[in-house]
N, C-alpha and C positions, 0 to 999 in steps of 0.2 A: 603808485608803483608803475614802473613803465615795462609793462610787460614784454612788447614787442623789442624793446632794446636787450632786456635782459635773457629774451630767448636767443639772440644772436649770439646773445655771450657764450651761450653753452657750449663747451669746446670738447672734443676728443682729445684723452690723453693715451689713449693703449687702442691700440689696434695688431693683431695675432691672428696670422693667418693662418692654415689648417694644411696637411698635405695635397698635394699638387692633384693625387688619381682621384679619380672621380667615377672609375671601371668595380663594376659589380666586384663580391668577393664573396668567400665561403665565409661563411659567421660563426663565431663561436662568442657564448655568454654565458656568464657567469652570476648567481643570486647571492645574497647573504643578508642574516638579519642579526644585531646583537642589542642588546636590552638598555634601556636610557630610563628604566621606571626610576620618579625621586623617590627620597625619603618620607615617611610622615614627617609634617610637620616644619616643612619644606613650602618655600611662598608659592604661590598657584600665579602664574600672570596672566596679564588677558584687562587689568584696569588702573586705573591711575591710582591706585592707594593700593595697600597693602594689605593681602589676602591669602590664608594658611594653608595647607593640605590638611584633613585630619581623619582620612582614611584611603582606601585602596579599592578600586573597582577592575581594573585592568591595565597591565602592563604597557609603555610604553618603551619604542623603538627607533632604532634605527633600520630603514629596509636600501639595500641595497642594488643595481642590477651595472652589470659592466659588457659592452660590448666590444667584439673585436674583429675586424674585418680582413687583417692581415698586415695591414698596415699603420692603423689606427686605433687607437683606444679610446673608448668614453664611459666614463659612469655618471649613473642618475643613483642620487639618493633623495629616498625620501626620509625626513622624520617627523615622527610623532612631539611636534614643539610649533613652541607659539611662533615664534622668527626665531632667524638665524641670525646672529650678531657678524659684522662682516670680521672683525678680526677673529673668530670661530674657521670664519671659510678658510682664511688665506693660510691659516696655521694648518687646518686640513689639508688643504692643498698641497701645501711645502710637504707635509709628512708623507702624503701618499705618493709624490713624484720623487721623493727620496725612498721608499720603499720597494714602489712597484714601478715606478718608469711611467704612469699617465701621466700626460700635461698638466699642470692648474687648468688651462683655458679647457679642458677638455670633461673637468669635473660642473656636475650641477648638485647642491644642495642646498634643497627648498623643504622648508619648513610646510605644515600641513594646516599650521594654524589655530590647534586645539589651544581651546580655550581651561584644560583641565589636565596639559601636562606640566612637563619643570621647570623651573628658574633658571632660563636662559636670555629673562628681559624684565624688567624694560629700561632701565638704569645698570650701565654697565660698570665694573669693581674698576672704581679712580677712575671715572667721566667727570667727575664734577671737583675733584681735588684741587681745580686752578681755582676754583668758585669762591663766594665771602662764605664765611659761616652760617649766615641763614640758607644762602641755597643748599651749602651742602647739606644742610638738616632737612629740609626740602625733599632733596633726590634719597638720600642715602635711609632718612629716620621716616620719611611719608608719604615714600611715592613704593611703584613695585619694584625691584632691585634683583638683579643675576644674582646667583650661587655661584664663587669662582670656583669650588669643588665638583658640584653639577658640571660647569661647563667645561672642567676636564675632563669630566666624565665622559661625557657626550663628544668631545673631540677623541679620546681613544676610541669609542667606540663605534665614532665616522670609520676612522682610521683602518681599526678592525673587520667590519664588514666591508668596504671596500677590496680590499686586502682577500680577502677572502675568496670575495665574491670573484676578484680576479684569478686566483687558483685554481678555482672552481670551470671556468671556463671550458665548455665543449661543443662539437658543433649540435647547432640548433635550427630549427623551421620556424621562422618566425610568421604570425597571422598581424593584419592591422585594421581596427575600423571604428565606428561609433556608432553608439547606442542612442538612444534619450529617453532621459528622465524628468520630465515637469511639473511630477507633483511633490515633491520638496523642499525646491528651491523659491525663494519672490524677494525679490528688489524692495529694502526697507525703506526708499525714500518715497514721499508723497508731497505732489506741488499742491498749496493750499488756498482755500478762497482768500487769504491775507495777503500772496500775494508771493509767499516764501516757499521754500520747501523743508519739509519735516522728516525728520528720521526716526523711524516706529511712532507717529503722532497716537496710537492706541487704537483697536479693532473697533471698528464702528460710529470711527469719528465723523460724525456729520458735516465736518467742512475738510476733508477731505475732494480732492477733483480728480486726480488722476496720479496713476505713479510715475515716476519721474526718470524711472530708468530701467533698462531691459532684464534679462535674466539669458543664460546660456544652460538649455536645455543638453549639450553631446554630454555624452560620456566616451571620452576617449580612452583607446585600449590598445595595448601591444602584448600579446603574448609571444614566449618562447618556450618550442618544445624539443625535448632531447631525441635521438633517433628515434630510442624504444618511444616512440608519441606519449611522453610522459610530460605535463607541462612542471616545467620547472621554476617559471616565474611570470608574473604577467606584469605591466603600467596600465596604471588611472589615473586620469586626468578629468576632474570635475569641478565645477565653480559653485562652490558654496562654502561660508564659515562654518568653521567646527566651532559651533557655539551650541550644542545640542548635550553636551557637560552631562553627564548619564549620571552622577554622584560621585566623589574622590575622584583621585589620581586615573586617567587615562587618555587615552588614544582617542577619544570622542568619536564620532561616527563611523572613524576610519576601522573600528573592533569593529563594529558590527559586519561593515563591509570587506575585510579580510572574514571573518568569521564564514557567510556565505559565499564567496571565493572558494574557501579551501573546503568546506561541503559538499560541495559540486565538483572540487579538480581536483582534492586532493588536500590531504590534511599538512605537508612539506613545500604546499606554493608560496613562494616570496609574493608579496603584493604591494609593489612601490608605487604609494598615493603624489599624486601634488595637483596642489591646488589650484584652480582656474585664475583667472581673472573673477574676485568674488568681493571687490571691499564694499562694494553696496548690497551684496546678494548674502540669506541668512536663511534659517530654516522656517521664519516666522510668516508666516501670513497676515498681515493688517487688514487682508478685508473678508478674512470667515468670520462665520457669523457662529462660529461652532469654539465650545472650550478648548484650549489647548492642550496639547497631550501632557504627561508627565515628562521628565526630563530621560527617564532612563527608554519608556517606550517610544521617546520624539527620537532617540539618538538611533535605536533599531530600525525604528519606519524608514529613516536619512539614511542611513547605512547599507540596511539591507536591502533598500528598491538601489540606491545607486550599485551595489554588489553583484545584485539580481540582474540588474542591464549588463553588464562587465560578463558575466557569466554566458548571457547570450551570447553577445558578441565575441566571443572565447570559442563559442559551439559552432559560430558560423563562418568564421575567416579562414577564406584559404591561406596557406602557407609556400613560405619558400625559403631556402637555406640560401641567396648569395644577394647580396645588396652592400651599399656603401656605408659606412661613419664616418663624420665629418663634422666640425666644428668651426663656428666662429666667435670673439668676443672684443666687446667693446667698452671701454669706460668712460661714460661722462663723465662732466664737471657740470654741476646745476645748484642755481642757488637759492638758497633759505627766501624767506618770504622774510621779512622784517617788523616787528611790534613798533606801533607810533609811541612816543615819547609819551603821549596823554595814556592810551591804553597804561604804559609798564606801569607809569607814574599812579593810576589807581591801582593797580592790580597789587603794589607795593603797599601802597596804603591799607586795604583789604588785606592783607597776609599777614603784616605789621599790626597793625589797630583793628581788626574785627568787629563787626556790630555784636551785639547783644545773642542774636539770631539771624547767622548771615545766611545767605542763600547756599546750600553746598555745592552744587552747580557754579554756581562766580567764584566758591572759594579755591573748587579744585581747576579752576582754567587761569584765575588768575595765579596761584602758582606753578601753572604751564607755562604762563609766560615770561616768569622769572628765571626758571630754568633754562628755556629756550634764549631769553638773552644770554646767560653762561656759553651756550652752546655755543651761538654766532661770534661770539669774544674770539673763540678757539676756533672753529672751524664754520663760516658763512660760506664757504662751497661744500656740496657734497659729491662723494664718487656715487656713480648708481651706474651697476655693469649692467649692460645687457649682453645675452646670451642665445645663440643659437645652437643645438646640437642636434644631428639630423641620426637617424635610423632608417634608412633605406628610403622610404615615401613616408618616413611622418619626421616633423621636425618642432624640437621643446623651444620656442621662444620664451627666454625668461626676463625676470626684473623682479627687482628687492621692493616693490610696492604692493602696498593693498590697494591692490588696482581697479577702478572701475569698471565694471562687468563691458561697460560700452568700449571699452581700449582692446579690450580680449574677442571682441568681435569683429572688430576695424582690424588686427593682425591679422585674423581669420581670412577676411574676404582681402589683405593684400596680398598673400603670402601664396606662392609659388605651386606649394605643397600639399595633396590633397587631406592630409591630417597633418595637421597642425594643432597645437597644446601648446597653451598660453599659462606661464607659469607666473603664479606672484609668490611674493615673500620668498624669493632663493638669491641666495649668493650675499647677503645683504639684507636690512631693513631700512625703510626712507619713510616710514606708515604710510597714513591712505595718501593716495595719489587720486583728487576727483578730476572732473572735466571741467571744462572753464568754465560752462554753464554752471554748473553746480559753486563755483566761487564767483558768481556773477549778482547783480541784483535782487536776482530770483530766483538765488539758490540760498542753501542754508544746512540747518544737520549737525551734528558734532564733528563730522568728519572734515568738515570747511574750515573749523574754529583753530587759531593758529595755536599747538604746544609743542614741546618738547620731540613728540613722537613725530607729528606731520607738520609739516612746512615749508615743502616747495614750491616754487612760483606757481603761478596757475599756466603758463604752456607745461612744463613739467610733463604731463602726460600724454600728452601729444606728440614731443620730441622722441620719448618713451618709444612709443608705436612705430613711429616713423624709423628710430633706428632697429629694432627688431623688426619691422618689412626688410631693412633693407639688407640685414645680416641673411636673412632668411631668401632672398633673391641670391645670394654671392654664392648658391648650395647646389645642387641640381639634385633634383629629387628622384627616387631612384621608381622602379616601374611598382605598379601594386600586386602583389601574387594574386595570381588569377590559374584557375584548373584551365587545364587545353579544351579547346572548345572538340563539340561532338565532332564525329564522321559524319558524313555526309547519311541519309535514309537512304538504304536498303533493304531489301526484301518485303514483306507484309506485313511486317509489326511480330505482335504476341500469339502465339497461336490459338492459346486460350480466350482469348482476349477480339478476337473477330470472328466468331461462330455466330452463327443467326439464332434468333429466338426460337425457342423448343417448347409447343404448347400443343398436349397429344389429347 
């Protein structure tokens, strides 16, 4: 594959600029949240076969936050969901700029990634309709499959709390800053003495050498608070999978961490999560040497210490009521990676004629890549937006990938902006996106492995970064609240406080 040709290929099709001022303004924002919990019984996504709901642990959402500067509008939603399917966005989009007057370009909605909310992936109702009859059996009868009902659900109820949250609107003091958290998160890939690398190779693997990739310890935070200093809603911004599944239907670690949120501010704060740059970062540890927690106490530990940081930094930022909104977005054109004729040609034979005792691992990749030839048939470019949406001094870079933690760092240290929140899985899903190292020689992992879900070239994420720097330079980032500095020292101090020792 000729990499280097086909990253030139990647073209801009939309580009949407943003108003002209760029002069501070009074702020008014608005929160909202309305309920996205599925059915029992209901597919759970999160894997390439098909998996039920068959009880209830905690509600899932939609959370909302809208800001307004006077001239500008932008909303950040988060939900409680695995991705966002991009016709989900645009349909949102269309509704809420017919309802309330926000732009599309001006809207972000990023999924959070739980592994234990609704059927809004991973095969979408008529993706595969053009297909032969075994794929469609394939996608629709064996693979994980949207709820078209769910996903109406979930589009009113975008719709809704946007909506809302926009009426809601008053002026507010907003704080900005980040915390960190580093005992939750760890990078599941490991380079091996074979020579490859491995993803979750298992705790205490003796040919283990090193891991293979970084982790992003901020916990980034914006709150907003109403005259009376009542917070009325805060943003987080953290790099870790909600893969931490507490049992049934939920919001995955993202309960926990609203739960201590609103303990500490307030049992009516909005708490609008999204996800960092996290596709190689998970809650797992591969190198303690200690049992793993339970599922429901590993989701509190994840939740509540990132919650716990979110809460300091809520207690510590100064505030100020006038700063900028501002938007930029962008839509590539990037293309699919391609299966070799040898590959499809077993992979077909294996789906068709199966051994005795096939491997399930080769069974469920090679019907990855039967699908994903479907897909190439119909569409071998994909759109993948990126996103910029600024809040005074912090600005959301996003992108529809399960992004490498290393891409969400590289935006970090280009970007203009002294906070900066690097979003994956919004506007769109493309799955993981790794780094070339990692689709190189001496890389490896499922996440490398070409299917359905992932498969764009290997510059892909690179291009990525490079256009969210450079949306995020077109911003001017506005100043950080800071209290006025002291008076100059006068007089003697304390009174009490400079008397000499007294010993009669």
């Amino acid at each position: 594959m000729r990499t280097i040709q086909r990253a030139l290929r990647v073209i801009s099709v939309l580009g949407i600029i943003s108003c002209c001022s760029n002069l501070p303004a009074d702020i008014r924002a608005g929160f909202a949240e309305r309920d996205i919990t599925p059915e029992i019984g209901m597919e759970q996504p999160g894997g390439y076969h098909k998996a039920f709901h068959s009880k209830l642990h905690d509600p899932c959402k939609v959370r909302a936050a809208v800001f307004d500067d006077g001239q500008r509008r932008a909303a950040i939603v988060g939900l409680d969901a695995l991705v966002v399917p991009r016709a989900l966005v645009l349909a949102c989009r269309r509704r809420i700029q017919e309802t309330c007057g926000i732009p599309g370009e001006s809207i972000l909605l990023a999924a959070s990634h739980s592994h234990s909310s609704g059927p809004v992936g991973m095969v979408q109702p008529g993706e595969y309709d053009h297909a032969s009859p075994l794929v469609q059996k394939l996608a629709y009868q064996e693979s994980s499959a949207a709820n078209p009902d769910y996903l109406r659900k979930v589009e009113d109820a975008v719709v809704e709390a946007v909506t809302a949250a926009d009426q809601s609107r008053t002026e507010v003091q907003c704080g900005f800053g980040f915390g960190s958290e580093s005992q939750v998160a760890f990078n599941r890939r490991f380079r091996m003495r074979n020579g490859l690398t491995h993803t979750h190779p298992g705790a205490g693997n003796p040919d283990i050498v090193e891991v293979a990739g970084p982790t992003d310890p901020q916990v980034g935070v914006i709150g907003a608070w109403n005259k009376d200093g009542q917070l009325l809603g805060c943003l987080v911004n953290f790099a870790c999978h909600a893969t931490t599944s507490p049992g049934g239907i939920s919001a995955n670690y993202i309960y926990y961490l609203e739960r201590v949120v609103r303990g500490a501010m307030g049992k009516d704060v909005i708490v609008v999560f999204t996800a960092g740059a996290c596709g190689d970062v998970t809650q797992v540890d591969n190198l303690s040497s200690q049992i793993p927690r339970a599922p429901e106490p590993w989701a509190e530990f994840v939740g509540g210490r990132v919650g716990a940081e979110a809460v300091k930094v809520l207690l510590s930022v100064d505030r100020a009521g006038s700063f900028t909104v501002d938007a930029r977005i962008q839509v590539l054109r990037i293309e699919r990676r391609r299966p070799s004729a040898e590959h499809l040609s077993a992979a077909r034979t294996l789906v068709e004629s199966p051994p005795a005792k096939p491997d399930p691992t080769e069974v469920t990749f090679a019907k990855e890549l039967l699908l994903l030839e479907a897909k190439i048939a119909q569409e071998p470019v994909v759109d993948v937006e990126i996103q910029a949406i600024q809040v005074g001094p912090a600005v959301f870079v996003s992108n529809p990938a399960e992004y490498f933690c290393q891409f969400g760092l590289d935006i970090k240290q280009g970007s203009p902006f002294p906070f900066t929140f690097p979003v994956s899985l919004a506007n769109g899903c493309v799955g993981y996106v790794p780094t070339e190292e990692a689709l190189g020689p001496h890389g490896g992992g499922y996440e490398t492995r070409l299917t359905s879900y992932s498969n764009l070239i290997p510059s892909a994420g690179t291009t990525i970064a490079d256009q969210g720097i450079a949306l995020a330079k077109q911003l001017q980032p506005g100043p950080v609240p800071a209290r006025p500095p002291r008076a100059p020292f006068t007089g003697t101090g304390w009174g009490y406080g400079n008397v000499p020792p007294q010993v009669d």
